[in-house]
C-alpha positions in Angstrom: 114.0 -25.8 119.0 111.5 -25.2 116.7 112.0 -21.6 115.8 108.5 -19.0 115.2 107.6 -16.9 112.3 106.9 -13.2 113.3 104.5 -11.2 111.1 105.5 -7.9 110.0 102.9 -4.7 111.3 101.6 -2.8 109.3 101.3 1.2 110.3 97.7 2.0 109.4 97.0 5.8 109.5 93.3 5.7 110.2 90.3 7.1 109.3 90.7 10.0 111.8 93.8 11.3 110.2 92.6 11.3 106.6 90.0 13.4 108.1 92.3 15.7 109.8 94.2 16.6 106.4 91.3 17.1 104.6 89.9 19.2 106.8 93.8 21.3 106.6 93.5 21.2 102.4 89.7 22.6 103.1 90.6 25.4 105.6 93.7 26.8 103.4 91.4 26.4 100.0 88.7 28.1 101.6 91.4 30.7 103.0 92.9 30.9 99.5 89.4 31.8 98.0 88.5 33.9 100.8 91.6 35.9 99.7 91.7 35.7 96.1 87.9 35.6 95.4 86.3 38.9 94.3 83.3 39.7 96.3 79.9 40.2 94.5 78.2 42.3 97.4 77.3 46.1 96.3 77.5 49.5 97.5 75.0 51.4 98.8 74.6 54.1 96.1 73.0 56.9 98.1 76.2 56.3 100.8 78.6 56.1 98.4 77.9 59.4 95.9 76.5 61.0 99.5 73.0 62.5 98.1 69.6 61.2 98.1 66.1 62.5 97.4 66.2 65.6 94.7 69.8 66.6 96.2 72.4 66.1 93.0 76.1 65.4 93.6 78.6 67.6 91.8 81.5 66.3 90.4 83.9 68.9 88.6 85.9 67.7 86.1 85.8 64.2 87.3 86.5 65.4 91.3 83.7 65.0 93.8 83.0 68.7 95.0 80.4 67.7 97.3 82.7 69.4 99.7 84.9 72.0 98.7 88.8 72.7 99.9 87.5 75.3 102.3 84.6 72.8 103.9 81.3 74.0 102.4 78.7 71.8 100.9 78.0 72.3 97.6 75.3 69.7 96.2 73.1 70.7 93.1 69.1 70.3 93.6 67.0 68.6 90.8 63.9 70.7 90.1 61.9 69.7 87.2 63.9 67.4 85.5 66.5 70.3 85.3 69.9 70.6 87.0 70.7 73.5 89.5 73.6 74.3 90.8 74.5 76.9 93.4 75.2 80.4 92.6 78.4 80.1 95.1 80.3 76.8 93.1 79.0 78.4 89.8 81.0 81.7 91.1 84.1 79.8 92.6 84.6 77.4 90.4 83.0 77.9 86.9 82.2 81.7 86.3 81.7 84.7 88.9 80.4 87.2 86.3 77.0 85.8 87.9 75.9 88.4 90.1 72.4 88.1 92.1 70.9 91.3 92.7 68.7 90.8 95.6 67.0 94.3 96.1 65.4 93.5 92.4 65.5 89.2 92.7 67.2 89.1 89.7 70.3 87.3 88.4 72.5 90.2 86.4 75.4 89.0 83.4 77.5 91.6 82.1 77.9 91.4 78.2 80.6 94.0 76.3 77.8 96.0 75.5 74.5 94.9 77.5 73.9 93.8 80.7 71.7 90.8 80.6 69.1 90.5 83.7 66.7 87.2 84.5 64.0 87.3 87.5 62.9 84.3 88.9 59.8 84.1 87.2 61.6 84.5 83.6 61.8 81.4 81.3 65.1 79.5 79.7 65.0 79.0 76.6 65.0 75.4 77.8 61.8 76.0 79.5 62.9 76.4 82.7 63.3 79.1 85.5 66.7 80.4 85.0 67.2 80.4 88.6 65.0 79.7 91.6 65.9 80.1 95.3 67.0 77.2 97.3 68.0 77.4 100.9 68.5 81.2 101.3 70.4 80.8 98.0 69.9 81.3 94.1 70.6 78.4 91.9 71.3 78.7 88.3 70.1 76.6 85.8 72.8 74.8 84.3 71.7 75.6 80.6 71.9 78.8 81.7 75.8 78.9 83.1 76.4 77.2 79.8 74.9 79.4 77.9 77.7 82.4 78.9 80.7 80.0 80.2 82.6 77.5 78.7 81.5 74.1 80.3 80.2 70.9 79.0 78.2 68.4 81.2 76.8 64.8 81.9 73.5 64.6 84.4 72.5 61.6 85.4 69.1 61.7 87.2 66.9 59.2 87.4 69.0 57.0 90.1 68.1 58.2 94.0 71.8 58.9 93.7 71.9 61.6 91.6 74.7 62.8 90.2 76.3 65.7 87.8 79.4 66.4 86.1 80.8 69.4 84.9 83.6 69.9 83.2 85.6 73.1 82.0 88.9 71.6 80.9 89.4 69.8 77.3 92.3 68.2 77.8 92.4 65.0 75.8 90.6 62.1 77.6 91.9 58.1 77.6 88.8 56.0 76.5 88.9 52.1 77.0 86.6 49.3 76.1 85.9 46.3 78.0 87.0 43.1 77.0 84.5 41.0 79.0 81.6 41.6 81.8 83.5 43.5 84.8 81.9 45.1 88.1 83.5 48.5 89.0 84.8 48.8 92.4 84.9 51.5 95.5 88.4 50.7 95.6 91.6 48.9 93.9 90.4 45.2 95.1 88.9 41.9 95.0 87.2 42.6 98.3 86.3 46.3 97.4 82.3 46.4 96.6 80.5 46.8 93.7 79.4 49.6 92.1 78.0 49.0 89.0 78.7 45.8 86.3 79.7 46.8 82.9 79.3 44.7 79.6 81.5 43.8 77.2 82.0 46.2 74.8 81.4 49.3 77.0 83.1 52.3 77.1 85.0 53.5 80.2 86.9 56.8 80.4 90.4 56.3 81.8 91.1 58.4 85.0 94.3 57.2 86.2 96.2 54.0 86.1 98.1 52.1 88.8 99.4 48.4 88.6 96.6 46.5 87.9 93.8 48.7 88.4 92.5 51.6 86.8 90.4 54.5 88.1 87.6 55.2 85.4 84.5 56.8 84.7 81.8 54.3 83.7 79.0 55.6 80.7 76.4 55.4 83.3 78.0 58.3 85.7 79.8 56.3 88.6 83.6 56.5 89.0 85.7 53.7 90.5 88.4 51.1 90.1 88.4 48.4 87.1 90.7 45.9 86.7 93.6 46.5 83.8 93.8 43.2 82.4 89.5 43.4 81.6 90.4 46.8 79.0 90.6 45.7 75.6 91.1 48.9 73.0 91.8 52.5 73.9 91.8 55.5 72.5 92.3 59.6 72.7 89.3 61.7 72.2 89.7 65.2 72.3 86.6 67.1 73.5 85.0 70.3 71.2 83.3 73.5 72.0 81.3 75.8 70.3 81.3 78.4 73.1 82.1 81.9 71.4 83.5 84.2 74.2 82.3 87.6 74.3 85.3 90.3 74.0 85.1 93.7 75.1 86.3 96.2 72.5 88.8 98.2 73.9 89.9 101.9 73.6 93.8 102.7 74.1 96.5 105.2 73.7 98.5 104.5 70.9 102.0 105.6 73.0 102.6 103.7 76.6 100.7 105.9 79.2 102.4 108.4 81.6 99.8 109.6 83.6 99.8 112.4 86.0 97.6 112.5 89.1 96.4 116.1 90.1 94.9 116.4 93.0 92.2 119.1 93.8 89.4 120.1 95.9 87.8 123.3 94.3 87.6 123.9 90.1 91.1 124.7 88.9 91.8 127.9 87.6 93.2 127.5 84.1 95.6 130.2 84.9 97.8 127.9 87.2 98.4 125.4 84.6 101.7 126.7 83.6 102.7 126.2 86.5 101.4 122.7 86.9 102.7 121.4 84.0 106.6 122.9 84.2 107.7 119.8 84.6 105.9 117.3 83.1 107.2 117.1 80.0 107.0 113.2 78.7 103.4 112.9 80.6 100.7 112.3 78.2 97.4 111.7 80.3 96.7 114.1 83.4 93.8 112.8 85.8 92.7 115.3 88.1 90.4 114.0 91.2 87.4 115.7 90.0 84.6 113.7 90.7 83.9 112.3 94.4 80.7 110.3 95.7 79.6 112.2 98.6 76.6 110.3 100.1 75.2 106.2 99.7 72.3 107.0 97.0 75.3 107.5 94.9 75.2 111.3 94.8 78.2 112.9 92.9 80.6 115.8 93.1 81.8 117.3 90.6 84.9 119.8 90.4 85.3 119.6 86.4 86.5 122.6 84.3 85.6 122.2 80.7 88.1 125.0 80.2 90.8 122.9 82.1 90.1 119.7 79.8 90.1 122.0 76.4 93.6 123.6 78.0 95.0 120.4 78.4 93.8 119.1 74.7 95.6 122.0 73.6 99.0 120.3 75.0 98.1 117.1 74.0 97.0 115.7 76.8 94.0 113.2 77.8 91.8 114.1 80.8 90.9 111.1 82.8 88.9 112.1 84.9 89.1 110.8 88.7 86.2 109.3 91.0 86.8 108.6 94.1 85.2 108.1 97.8 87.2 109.4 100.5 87.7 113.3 99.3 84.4 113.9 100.8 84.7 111.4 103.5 84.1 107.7 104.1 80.9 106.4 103.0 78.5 103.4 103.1 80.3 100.9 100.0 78.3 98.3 100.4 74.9 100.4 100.7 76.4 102.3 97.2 77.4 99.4 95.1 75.1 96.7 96.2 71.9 98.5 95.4 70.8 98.6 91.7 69.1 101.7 92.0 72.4 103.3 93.2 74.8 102.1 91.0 72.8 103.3 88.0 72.3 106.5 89.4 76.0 107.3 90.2 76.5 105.9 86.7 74.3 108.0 84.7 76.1 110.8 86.9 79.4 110.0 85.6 78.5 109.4 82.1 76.8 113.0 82.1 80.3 114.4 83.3 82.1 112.5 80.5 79.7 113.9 77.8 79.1 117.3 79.3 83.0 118.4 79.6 84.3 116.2 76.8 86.4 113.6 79.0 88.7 111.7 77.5 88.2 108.9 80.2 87.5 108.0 84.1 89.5 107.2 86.6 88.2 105.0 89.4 90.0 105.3 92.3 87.5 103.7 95.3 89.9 102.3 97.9 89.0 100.9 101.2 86.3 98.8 99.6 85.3 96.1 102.4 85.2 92.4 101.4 81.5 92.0 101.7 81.5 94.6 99.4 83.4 93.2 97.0 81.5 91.9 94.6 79.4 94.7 94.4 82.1 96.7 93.4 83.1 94.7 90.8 79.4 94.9 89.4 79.1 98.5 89.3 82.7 98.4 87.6 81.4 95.8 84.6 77.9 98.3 84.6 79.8 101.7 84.2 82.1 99.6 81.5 79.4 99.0 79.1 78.0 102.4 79.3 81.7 104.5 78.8 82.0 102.1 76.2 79.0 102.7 74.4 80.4 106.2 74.1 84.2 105.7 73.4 85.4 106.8 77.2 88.5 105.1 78.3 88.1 103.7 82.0 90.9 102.9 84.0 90.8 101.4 87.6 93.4 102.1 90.6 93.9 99.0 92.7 96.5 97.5 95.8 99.1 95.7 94.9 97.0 91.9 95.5 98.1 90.3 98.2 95.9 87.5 100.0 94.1 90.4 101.8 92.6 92.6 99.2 91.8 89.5 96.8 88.2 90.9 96.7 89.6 93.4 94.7 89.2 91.5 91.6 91.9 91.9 88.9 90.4 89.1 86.4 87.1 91.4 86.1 88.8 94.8 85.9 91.2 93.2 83.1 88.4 92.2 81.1 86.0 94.8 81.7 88.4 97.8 82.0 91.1 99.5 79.2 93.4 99.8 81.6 94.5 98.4 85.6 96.9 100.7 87.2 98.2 99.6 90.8 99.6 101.7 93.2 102.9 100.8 94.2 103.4 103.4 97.4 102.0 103.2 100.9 104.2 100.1 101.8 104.2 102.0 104.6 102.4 104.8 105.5 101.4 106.8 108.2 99.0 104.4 109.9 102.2 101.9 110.0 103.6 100.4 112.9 107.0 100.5 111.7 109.3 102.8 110.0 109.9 101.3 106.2 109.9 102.3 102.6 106.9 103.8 100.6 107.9 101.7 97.9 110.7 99.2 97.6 112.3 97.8 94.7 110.7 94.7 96.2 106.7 95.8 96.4 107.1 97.0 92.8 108.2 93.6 91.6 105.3 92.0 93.4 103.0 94.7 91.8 104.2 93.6 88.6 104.3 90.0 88.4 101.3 89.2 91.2 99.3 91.6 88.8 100.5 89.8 85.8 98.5 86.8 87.0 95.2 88.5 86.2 96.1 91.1 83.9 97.5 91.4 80.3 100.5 93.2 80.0 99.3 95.7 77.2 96.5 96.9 80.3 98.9 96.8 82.9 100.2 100.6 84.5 102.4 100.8 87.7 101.6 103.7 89.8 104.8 105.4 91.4 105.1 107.6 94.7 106.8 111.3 94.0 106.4 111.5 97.3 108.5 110.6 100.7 108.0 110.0 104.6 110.6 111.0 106.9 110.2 108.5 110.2 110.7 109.2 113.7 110.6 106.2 116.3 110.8 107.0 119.4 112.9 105.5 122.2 109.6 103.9 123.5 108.9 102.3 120.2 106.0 104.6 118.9 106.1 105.8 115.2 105.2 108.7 113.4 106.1 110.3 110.2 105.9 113.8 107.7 105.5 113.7 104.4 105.7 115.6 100.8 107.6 116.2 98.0 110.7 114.1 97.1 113.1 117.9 97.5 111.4 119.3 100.3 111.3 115.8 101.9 115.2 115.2 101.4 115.8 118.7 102.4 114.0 118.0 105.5 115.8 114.9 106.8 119.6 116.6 105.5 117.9 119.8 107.9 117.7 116.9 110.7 121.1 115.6 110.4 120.3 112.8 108.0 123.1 111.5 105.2 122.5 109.2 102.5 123.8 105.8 101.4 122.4 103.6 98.7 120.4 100.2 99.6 120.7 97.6 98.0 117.4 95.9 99.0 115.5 99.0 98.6 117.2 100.2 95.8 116.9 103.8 97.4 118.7 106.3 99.1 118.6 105.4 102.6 119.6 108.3 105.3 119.6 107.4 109.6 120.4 109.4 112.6 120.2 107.8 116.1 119.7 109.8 118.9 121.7 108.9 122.6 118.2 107.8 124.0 117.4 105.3 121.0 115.0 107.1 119.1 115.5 107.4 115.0 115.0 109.3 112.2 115.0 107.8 108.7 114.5 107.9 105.7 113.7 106.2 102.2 114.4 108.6 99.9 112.0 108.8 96.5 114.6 110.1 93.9 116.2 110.0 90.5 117.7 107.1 91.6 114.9 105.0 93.0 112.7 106.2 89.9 115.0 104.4 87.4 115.3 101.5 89.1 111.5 100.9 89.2 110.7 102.1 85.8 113.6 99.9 84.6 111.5 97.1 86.1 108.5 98.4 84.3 110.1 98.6 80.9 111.6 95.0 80.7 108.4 93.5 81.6 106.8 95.7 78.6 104.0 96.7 80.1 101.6 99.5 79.5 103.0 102.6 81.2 103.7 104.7 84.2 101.4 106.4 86.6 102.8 108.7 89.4 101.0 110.4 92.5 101.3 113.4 92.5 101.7 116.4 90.3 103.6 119.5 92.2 105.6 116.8 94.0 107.8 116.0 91.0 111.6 117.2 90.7 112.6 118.5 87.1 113.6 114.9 86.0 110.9 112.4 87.3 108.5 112.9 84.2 111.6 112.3 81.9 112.6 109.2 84.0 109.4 107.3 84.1 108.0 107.8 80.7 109.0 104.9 79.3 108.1 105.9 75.3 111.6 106.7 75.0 
C-alpha cells in the first residue's frame, strides 16, 4: 500500500480582516484626536463679553460687572470715543460722593472747602461732556471719576465687543510671557473655544492658576484660560498712583467730649442755669435743641440766647448748637434735602445762627430720614461741612446705631465730612415697641461701638447714652405700653409699684418684675450708676472720642462723673 502525502493548510486571514483592523486602529486614532486635539473654532465675541453696538462691558478689577450681586445691569456706553459709566456702579462700587442734582441737571462733588458743580453742557478737560444722560440716567465720564477717586483703567474700544476695566485695588499683579503662539480659551480645555491667539513673547497678566491652566488677562482686553506649560517668565509688578486725596481739616476738643443735651422749646432764661448745671460737673460741651426746620423750603427756628452761650463760655463750656426736624413736627425730607435751592437756604440760615450768637458748633440731629432720601441728606450734610468749616464751627451729626435698615444713613460720608459722629445708643426699645425690653443694653452699646467703628475713626467716634428709663406694663392680653423719665423718679416709680431689683447679667442693668395673678407685668430696666459704668467702661477701652447723654435734668448726682471718661 502505497501510502499519500498530505499537504499542510495554510490559515490565510484575508483581505476582509486586514480591512476590519484598520478600520479599528482608524476609529480609536481618530477618537484619540477627537479627544486630545485642541479645537481651532472661535467664540463669538459680542456673545461672549455680552455687549454690542456702542454698549461697553465693565469689568471691575478683573470681575465682569455686567450684572451686579443684586441683578442690575450695569454696562458703560461709548460716546465720542470716550468711556461712560453709570452714575449708579460709579456710586456703588467706585465713589458715591457723586451726587446728580436733577432740579439744576448738574453733577455736584464735595471738596474740603468747595463744592465742585458740572452741567451737561460743561467741558472735561479731556474735551468731553463730563456727563450726559443715558437711559433716564447720568453717566460720568470716566476721566472725570478719575479725576476725584482713586482708579486706574484699560478701554478697549474699537472691537464691536467693547470692553472696560477698572480697577481700584493695587495689589501686586503676576505677569507672564509666552513661550510660543497660544490661543486663549472660554474655559480650562482643548475643546473650549478661542478667544483670541497670542504671540510669542506677549504679555499676559496672571489671574489665577489651577493644574494646567491659568486664568489671565491677555494685553488686548479678553480674559480666559491659557495653558501653564506655554508661560515662559514671570514676574511681580506693583501698580502706582498719583491720586492725592483731598482731607478735610478738622476742628476738635482737645479733652474727650462729654456732651450734654438740653432740650428746649422757648429761649432759656439764663437765670435757670444754675439749676441746670448742678450736676454736670465733668461735662464740657452742652447742646441745647435750638434750631428746628419748620417747613420744606428749608425755613428755620431759632430758640438761641446769645446770653445763654456767653453764660455757658463763662463755665467753660462749648455750645453746639442742635438742628433738628421733629420739634416742630414731621416734615417733607426728601422735598428739604433733595432741592438745591433748599439746602442752601437752610444752610445760609444756620451759618447766620453760628456767626450771629457766637456758636461753638452744630448739632445735627435729623432722624427719621427715609431711604429715598438718603442721599440727599448726606449732600446737604457734605454742603453745610464746607461752609461751618470755612468759619471754624465744629459739626457733629447724631445717627442710629447701623443696622442693615438705616444703612442710608451713611457713616463713611459723616466720618469724612463731619468732626465728630455721635450715635445714640437708647431707644432699643421704646414706646412704639411691641415688646417690653431695655433702652439700652450692654449688648446695643457694643454693637454701636464696633458696627460704627467700620466707618468711623475712633478719634470722631461719641456714644450717646440714655439718663432716662421706661417702666413696661404688658397686659394679660399681650398689649404693651410704657412711662418714662428720669433714671430716680423712674426707679421710684416701679419700687411705688411693687418692683425689686436684681442685677442682669445680659443687660448689665438692674432688672426689677412684678407679675400680676392675671398675667400681666410690670418691668423694668433700670438706667443707673451701675449700668452707666458698664457702658462707659466699654467706651473707654475702645478709646474713643467721648460721651454723649440725653438728657440734662434727667441726671442723678453721679452720672456726669461716671461717664466723662477724661479722668
Amino acid at each position: 500500500m502505497i501510502a499519500r502525502s498530505r499537504k499542510k493548510r495554510k490559515f490565510n486571514i484575508g483581505v476582509p480582516f486586514i480591512i476590519i483592523i484598520l478600520g479599528v486602529v482608524a476609529f480609536l486614532s481618530f477618537k484619540l484626536y477627537e479627544k486630545y486635539s485642541f479645537t481651532s473654532e472661535k467664540v463669538d465675541l459680542t456673545e461672549y463679553i455680552g455687549v454690542s453696538g456702542d454698549d461697553v462691558a465693565i469689568y471691575l478689577n478683573d470681575v465682569p460687572k455686567s450684572v451686579s450681586d443684586e441683578g442690575s445691569n450695569y454696562f458703560a456706553i461709548k460716546e465720542h470715543d470716550a468711556t461712560y459709566l453709570p452714575l449708579s456702579f460709579v456710586k456703588e462700587f467706585i465713589n458715591n460722593r457723586f451726587y446728580y442734582a436733577k432740579d439744576v441737571s448738574k453733577i455736584l462733588y464735595c471738596l474740603p472747602d468747595e463744592v465742585k458743580s458740572f452741567g451737561d453742557t460743561d467741558m472735561h478737560q479731556m474735551g468731553n461732556a463730563p456727563y450726559v444722560v443715558f437711559r433716564d440716567e447720568p453717566y460720568l465720564l470716566i476721566d472725570y471719576v478719575k479725576d476725584y477717586s482713586n482708579i486706574r483703567y484699560d478701554m478697549y474700544l474699537d472691537d464691536e465687543a467693547k470692553r472696560v476695566y477698572v480697577y481700584t485695588d493695587w495689589d501686586k499683579e503676576d505677569i507672564g510671557y509666552l513661550k510660543s503662539r497660544e490661543a486663549v480659551r472660554v474655559q480650562g480645555g482643548n475643546k473650549s473655544k478661542v478667544i483670541t491667539t497670542l504671540r510669542r513673547g506677549e504679555e499676559i497678566k496672571i489671574l489665577d492658576q489651577m493644574t494646567k491652566w491659568y486664568k489671565v488677562k491677555t494685553s488686548d482686553g479678553y480674559i480666559g484660560y491659557i495653558r501653564k506649560s506655554k508661560i515662559g517668565r514671570t514676574e511681580e509688578r506693583i501698580p502706582t498712583s498719583d491720586y492725592i486725596e483731598f482731607i478735610r481739616p478738622g476742628n476738635k476738643l482737645q479733652n474727650k467730649v462729654c456732651l450734654g443735651f438740653h432740650q428746649v422749646f422757648s429761649v432759656y432764661s439764663t437765670a435757670n442755669m444754675p439749676t441746670l448745671l448742678k450736676y454736670t460737673e465733668g461735662m464740657n460741651v452742652i447742646a441745647p435743641t435750638w434750631l428746628t426746620i419748620r417747613s420744606n423750603e428749608g425755613a428755620l427756628f431759632s430758640n438761641a440766647s446769645d446770653a445763654y452761650v456767653q453764660y455757658c463760655h463763662n463755665k467753660g463750656l462749648s455750645v453746639w448748637a442742635t438742628v433738628n426736624n421733629f420739634d416742630m413736627g414731621h416734615f417733607d425730607d426728601k422735598k428739604i434735602f433733595s432741592s438745591t435751592k433748599n439746602r442752601r437756604s437752610l444752610i445760609e440760615r444756620i451759618v447766620r445762627e453760628v456767626t450771629v450768637n457766637g456758636l461753638d458748633g452744630i448739632n445735627l440731629d435729623i432722624e427719621r430720614v427715609p431711604t429715598d432720601a438718603g442721599e440727599d441728606y448726606t449732600e446737604f450734610v457734605r454742603e453745610l461741612s464746607i461752609e461751618l468749616t470755612k468759619i471754624g464751627c465744629i459739626l457733629s451729626i447724631d445717627t442710629y446705631v447701623p443696622y442693615a435698615y438705616n444703612s442710608h444713613y451713611d457713616l463713611k460720608e459723616y466720618n469724612d465730612f463731619c468732626d465728630y459722629v455721635i450715635i445714640m445708643c437708647y431707644d432699643e426699645h421704646y414706646a412704639g415697641s411691641k415688646e417690653a425690653g431695655s433702652v439700652s443694653s450692654i449688648g446695643y452699646v457694643r454693637d454701636g461701638i464696633n458696627l460704627s467703628l467700620v466707618d468711623v475713626d475712633k478719634d470722631k467716634l461719641i456714644i450717646a447714652l440714655p439718663f432716662y428709663t421706661r417702666v413696661w406694663t404688658t397686659l394679660s392680653d399681650g398689649s404693651v405700653g410704657s412711662i418714662v423719665g428720669g433714671s430716680l423718679a423712674m426707679e421710684n416709680s416701679a419700687r411705688k409699684s411693687g418692683l425689686t431689683f436684681a442685677f442682669d447679667d445680659v443687660t448689665c442693668q438692674n432688672y426689677g418684675i412684678k407679675t400680676g395673678s392675671d398675667g400681666s407685668k410690670i418691668e423694668c430696666w433700670l438706667e443707673d450708676e451701675l449700668s452707666l459704668a458698664y457702658k462707659t467702661t466699654e467706651i473707654k477701652n475702645a478709646d474713643l472720642a467721648g460721651t454723649a447723654a440725653w438728657k440734662l435734668g434727667q441726671e442723678r448726682e453721679t452720672f456726669f462723673s461716671i461717664i466723662n471718661i477724661n479722668e
